[in-house]
C-alpha positions as CSV (number, residue, x, y, z in Angstrom):
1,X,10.8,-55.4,29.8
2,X,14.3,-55.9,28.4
3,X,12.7,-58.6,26.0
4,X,10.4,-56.0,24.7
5,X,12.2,-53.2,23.7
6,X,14.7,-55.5,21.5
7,X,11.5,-57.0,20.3
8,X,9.7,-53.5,19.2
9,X,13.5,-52.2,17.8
10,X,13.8,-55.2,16.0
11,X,9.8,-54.7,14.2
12,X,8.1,-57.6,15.3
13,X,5.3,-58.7,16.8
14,X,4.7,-60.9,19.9
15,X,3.0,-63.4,16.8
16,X,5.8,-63.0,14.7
17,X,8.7,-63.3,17.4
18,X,6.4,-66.6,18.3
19,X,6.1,-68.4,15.0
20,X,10.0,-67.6,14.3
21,X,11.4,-69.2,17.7
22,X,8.5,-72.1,17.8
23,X,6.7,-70.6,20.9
24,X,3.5,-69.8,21.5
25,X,2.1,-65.8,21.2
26,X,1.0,-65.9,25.0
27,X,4.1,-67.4,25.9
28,X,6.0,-64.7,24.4
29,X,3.3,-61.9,26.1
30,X,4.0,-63.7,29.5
31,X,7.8,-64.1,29.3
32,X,7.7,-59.8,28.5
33,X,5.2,-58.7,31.4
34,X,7.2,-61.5,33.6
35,X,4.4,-63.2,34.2
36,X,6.3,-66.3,33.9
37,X,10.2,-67.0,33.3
38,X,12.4,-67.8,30.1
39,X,14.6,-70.9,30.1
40,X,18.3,-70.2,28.9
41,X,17.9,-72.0,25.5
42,X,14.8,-70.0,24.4
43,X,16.3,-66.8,25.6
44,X,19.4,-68.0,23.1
45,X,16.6,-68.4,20.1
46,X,14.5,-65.3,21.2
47,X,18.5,-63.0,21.1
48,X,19.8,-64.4,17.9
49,X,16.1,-63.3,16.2
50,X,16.8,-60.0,17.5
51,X,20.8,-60.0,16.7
52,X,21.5,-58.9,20.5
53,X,26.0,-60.0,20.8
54,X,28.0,-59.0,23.1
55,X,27.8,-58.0,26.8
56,X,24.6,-57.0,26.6
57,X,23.9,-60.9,25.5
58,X,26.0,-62.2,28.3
59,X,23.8,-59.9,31.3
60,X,20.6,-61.1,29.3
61,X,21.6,-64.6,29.7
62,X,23.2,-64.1,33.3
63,X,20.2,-62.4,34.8
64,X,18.3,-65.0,33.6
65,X,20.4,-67.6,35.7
66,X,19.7,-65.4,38.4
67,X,15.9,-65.0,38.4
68,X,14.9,-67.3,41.2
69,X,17.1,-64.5,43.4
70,X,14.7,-62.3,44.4
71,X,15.1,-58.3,45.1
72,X,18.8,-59.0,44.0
73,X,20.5,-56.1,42.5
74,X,21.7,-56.4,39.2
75,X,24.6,-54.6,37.6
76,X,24.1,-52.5,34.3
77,X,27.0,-50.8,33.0
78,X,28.9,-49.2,35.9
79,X,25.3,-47.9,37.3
80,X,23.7,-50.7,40.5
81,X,19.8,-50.6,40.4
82,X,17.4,-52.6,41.1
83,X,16.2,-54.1,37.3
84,X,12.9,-52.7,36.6
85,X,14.4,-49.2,37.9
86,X,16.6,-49.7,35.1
87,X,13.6,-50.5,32.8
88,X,12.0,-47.1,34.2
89,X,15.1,-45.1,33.3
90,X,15.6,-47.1,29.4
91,X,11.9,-45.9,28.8
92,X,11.8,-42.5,30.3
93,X,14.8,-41.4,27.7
94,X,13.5,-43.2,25.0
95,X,9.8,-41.3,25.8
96,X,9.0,-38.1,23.7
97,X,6.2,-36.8,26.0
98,X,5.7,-38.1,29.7
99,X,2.2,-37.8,32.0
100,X,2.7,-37.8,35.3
101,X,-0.3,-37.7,37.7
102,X,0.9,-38.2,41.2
103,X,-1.3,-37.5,44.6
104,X,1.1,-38.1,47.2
105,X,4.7,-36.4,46.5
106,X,6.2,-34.2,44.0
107,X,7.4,-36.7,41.6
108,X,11.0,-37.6,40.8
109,X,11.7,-36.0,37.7
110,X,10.9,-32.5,39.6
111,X,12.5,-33.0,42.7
112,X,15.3,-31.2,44.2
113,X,18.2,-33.0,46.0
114,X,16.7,-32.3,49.7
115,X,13.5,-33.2,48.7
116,X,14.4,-36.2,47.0
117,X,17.0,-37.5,49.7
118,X,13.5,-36.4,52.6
119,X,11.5,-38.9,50.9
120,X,13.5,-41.6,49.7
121,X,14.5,-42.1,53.5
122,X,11.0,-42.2,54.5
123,X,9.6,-44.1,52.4
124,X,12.7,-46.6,51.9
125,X,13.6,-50.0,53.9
126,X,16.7,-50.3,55.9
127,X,18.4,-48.1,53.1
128,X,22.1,-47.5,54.2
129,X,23.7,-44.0,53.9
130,X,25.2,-44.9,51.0
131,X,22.6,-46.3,48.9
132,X,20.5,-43.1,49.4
133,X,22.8,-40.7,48.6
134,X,23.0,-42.9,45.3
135,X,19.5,-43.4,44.7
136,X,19.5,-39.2,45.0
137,X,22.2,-39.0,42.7
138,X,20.3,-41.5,40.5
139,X,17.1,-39.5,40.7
140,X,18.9,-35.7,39.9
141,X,20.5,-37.9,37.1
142,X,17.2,-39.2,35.4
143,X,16.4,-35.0,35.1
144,X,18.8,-34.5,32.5
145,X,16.5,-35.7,29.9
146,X,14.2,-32.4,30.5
147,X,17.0,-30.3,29.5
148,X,19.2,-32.6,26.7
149,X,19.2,-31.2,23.3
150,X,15.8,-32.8,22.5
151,X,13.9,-32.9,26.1
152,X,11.3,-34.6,26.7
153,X,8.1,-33.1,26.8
154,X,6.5,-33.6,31.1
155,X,2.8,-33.0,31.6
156,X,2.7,-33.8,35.7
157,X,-0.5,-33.0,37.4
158,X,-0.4,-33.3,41.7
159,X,-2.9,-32.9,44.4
160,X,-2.9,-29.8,46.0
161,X,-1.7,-31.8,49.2
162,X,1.5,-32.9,48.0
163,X,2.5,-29.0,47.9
164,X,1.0,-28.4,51.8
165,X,1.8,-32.0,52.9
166,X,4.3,-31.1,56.7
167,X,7.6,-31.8,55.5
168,X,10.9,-31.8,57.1
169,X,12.6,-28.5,57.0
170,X,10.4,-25.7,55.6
171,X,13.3,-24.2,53.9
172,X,13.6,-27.0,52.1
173,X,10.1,-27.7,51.3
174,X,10.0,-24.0,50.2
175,X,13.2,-24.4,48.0
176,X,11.4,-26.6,46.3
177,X,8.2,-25.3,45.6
178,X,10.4,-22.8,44.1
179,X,11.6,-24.9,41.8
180,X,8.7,-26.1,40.7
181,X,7.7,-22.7,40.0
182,X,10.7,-22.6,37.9
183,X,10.7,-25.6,35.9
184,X,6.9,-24.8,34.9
185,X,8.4,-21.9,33.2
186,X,9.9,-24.2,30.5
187,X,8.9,-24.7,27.0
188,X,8.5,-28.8,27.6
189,X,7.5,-28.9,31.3
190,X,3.7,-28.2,32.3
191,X,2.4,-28.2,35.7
192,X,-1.4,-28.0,37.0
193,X,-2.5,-28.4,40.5
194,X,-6.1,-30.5,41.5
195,X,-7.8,-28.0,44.2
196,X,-9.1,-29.9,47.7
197,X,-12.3,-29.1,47.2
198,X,-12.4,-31.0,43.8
199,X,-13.9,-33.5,46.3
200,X,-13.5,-37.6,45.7
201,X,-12.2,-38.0,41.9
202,X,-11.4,-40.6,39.5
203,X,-7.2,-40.1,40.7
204,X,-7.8,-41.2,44.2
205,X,-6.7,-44.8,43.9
206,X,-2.8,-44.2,42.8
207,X,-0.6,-42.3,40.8
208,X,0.6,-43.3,37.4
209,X,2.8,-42.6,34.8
210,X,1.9,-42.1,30.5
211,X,5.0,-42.7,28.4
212,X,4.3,-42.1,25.0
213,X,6.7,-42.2,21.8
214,X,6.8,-41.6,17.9
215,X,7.1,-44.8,16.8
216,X,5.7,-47.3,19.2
217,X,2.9,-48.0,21.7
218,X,2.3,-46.1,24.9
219,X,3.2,-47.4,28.2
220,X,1.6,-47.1,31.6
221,X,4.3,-46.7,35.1
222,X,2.7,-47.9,38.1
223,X,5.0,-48.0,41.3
224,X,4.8,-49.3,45.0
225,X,7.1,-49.7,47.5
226,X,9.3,-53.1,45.9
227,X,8.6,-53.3,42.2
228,X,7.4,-50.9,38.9
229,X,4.8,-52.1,37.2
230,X,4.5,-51.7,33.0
231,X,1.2,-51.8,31.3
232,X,1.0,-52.0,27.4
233,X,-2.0,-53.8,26.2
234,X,-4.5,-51.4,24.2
235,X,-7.3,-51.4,26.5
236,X,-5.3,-50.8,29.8
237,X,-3.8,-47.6,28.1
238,X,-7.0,-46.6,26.7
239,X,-8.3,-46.8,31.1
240,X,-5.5,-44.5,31.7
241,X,-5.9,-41.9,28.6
242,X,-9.0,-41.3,29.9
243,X,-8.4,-41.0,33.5
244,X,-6.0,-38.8,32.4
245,X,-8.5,-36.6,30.2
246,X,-10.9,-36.4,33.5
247,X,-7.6,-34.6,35.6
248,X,-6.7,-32.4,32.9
249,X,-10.2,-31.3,33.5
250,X,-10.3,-31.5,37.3
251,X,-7.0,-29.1,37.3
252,X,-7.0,-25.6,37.8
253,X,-5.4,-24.0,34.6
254,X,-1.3,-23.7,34.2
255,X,-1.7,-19.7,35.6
256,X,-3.8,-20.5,38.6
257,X,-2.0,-23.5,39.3
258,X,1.2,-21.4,39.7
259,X,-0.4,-18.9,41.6
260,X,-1.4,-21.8,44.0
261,X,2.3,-23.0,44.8
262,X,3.8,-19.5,44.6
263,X,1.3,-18.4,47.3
264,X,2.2,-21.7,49.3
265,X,6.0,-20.9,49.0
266,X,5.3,-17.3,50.0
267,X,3.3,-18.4,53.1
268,X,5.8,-20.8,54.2
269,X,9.0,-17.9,53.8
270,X,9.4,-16.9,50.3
271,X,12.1,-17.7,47.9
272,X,15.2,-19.3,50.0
């Protein structure tokens, strides 16, 4: 994914990136979606096209030493995360606009501390104390970009069970219903809720996540348990825009989807 951006800042193609280094196109395409690895010496040809020096060179070159080591943490800066949650946070603040659709939880970029900490403990394995309370501080950290200078437009849409899913302490869960309520006050931050009774829908087999920008393609964020997924190819976005399109129009509208949580965080005890 790292391959990628510098390609797409540097203005080339996979076809042009391929005749340059004396590679084939779906060599290049497979080397990017890491469908296949990149032997030290083409890496060398593929950075000095792109004019990549310095430390960021050396941690190119060194995690590709390193790729045979699976699940191994890899060290960017003075921040400790796993790579393609690296690759999640490069895009999301390079992203003008984000689409979230997500029928399980309240996403990441809306959580609050307790939430987050709730169910990144449930949902993590053999996670020590330490490495959740910085995967929480990660996660409150990734928010910023909703309220920099030039935030980033969020467009999330959740199943009406992630807001009455039974979760740990109801003061919590009622905190942050709360603050969803508040964030989907903002200018950049719009929030819409798919009723129960919207029956078996075109959602229903995973969340996903649109990142789109001014000057480049769209990408697709799927996520399970070990590993994010990135989609680019034109036809795979095109699936998504319109699954997307069929949500919007599932929804209830920004007012009644407000007046849904509010009465869930009034039921369960009001603002905290």
């Amino acid at each position: 994914m790292e391959l990628r951006k510098l390609r797409v800042a540097a203005g080339l193609t996979q076809a042009q990136v391929a005749q340059a280094v004396g590679m084939s196109e779906s060599k290049i395409g497979k080397q990017e979606k890491a469908k296949i690895g990149i032997y030290p010496k083409d890496l060398h040809k593929i950075l000095d096209l792109y004019r990549v020096t310095d430390q960021r060179r050396v941690e190119l070159l060194d995690a590709t030493r390193h790729t045979k080591e699976r699940g191994a943490l890899y060290v960017y800066g003075s921040r400790k995360l796993p790579e393609d949650w690296q690759a999640l946070i490069d895009f999301e603040s390079e992203a003008n606009t984000i689409l979230i659709y997500q029928p399980l939880v309240i996403p990441g970029l809306l959580q609050t501390p307790e939430y987050a900490r709730v169910i990144i403990q449930a949902t993590g394995v053999d996670l020590s104390e330490a490495e959740i309370h910085g995967l929480v501080s990660n996660r409150m950290s990734r928010q910023e970009l909703l309220s920099r200078a030039n935030p980033v437009k969020l467009h999330a849409i959740l199943d009406q069970g992630v807001h009455t899913r039974p979760f740990g302490r109801a003061p919590d869960l009622v905190r942050q219903l709360n603050y969803l309520l508040e964030t989907a006050g903002r200018s950049n931050i719009t929030i819409q809720v798919i009723p129960i009774d919207a029956g078996l829908y075109t959602g229903l087999n995973g969340p996903f996540n649109m990142l789109k920008y001014d000057d480049k393609p769209s990408l697709i964020h799927l996520e399970s348990k070990i590993s994010n997924l990135f989609l680019d190819e034109e036809e795979q976005i095109e699936v998504y825009k319109r699954t997307w399109d069929e949500l919007c129009a599932l929804a209830y509208n920004v007012e009644k989807s407000v007046d849904f949580i509010s009465a869930i965080a009034t039921r369960l005890g009001g603002k905290p």
